[in-house]
N, C-alpha and C positions, 0 to 999 in steps of 0.2 A: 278429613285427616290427610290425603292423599293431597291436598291443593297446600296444606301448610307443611308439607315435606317438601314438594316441590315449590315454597316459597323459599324454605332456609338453605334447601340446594343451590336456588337462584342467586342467595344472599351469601350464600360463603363462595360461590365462583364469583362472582362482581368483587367480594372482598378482596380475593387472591389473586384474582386478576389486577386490579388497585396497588398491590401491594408489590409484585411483580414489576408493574411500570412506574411505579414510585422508586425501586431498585434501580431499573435498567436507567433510572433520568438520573440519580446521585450518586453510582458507584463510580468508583475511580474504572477508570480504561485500561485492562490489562493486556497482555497480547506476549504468545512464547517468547517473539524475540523481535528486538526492534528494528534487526535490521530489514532491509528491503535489498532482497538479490536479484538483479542483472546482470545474465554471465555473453561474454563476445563469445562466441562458438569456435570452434577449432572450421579453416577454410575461409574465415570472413575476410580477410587481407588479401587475398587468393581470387575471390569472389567480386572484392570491388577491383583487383588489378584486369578482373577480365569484363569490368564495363557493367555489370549488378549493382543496379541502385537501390537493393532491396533493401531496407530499414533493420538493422538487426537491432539496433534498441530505439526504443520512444522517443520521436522531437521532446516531448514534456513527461518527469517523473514527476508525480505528486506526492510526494510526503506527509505525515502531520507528527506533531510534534510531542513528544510521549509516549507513542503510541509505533508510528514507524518512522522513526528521524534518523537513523543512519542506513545511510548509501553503504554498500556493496557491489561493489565491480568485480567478477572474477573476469579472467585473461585465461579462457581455453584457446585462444587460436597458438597458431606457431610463429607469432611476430610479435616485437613490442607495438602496448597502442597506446594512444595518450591521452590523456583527460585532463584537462586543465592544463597545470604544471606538472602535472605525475607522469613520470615514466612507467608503465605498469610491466613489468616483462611478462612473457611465457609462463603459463601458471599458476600466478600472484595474484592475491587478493589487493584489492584497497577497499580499506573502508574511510568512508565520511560521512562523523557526526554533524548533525544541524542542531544549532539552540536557538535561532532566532527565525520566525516565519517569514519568510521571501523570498523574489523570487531570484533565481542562480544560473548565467549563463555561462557554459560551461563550451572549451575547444575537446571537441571528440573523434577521433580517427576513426574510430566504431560506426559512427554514425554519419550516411550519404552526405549529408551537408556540412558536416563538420564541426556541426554546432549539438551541444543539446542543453536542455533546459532545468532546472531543478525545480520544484515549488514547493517552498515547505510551507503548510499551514498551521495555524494554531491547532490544538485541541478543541473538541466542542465543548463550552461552558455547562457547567450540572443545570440541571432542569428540562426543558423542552429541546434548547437544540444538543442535547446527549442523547435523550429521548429518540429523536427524529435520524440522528448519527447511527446509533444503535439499529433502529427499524432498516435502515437502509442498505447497511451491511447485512444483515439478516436476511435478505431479500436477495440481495447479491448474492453472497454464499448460497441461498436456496436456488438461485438460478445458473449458478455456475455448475454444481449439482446435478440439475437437470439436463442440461445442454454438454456436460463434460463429461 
């Protein structure tokens, strides 16, 4: 009696478990907000005028598509900066939407080298690589977690 209780236990966690990664391979990719914010710090213009080459944002943003495809720049410092074409003043958000996956190089006053990069990627297709997308982030977030 005790070994076929402990079979259909067995058998309805392998089911639910099944059914769970059957979920996480074909739901759609939700996420609160698509954007992705990088703010320039109040002092950064300040900081590289006194010879700091410290990186206040990433040579490369990685994007994906669906999921987090609009750039966010906020302007805390006390100067205008520029990005690309945009004048961004004191305070001012910009945002930029991405629809197509590629990669975007971008002129940045923010950034030591004055260049930075965008990459937008597709979404992971339903099946295994969602599966695989999902697991990964799941991992991350658990280890940001830990270490944060």
């Amino acid at each position: 009696m005790t070994r076929r209780i402990g079979a259909w236990t067995a058998a309805v966690l392998l089911l639910a478990a099944c059914g769970a990664a059957a979920w996480a391979a074909f739901a759609p990719i939700h996420a609160a907000t698509r954007d992705a914010l990088f703010e320039i710090p109040k002092g950064t213009w300040q900081r590289r005028m006194a010879g700091d080459k410290t990186d206040i944002l990433p040579d490369k943003i990685t994007l994906m598509l669906g999921v987090s495809d609009v750039l966010l720049l906020r302007n805390s410092d006390t100067v205008p900066q520029i990005f690309g074409p945009v004048l961004i003043m004191p305070g001012q958000d910009f945002r930029l939407p991405f629809e197509q996956a590629a990669e975007y190089p971008f002129a940045c006053t923010a950034h030591a080298s004055g260049q930075m990069t965008v990459v937008v990627e597709p979404a992971p297709q339903a099946g295994w690589p969602r599966l695989q997308w999902r697991a990964k982030n799941l991992l991350n977030l658990t280890l940001v977690k830990r270490t944060g």
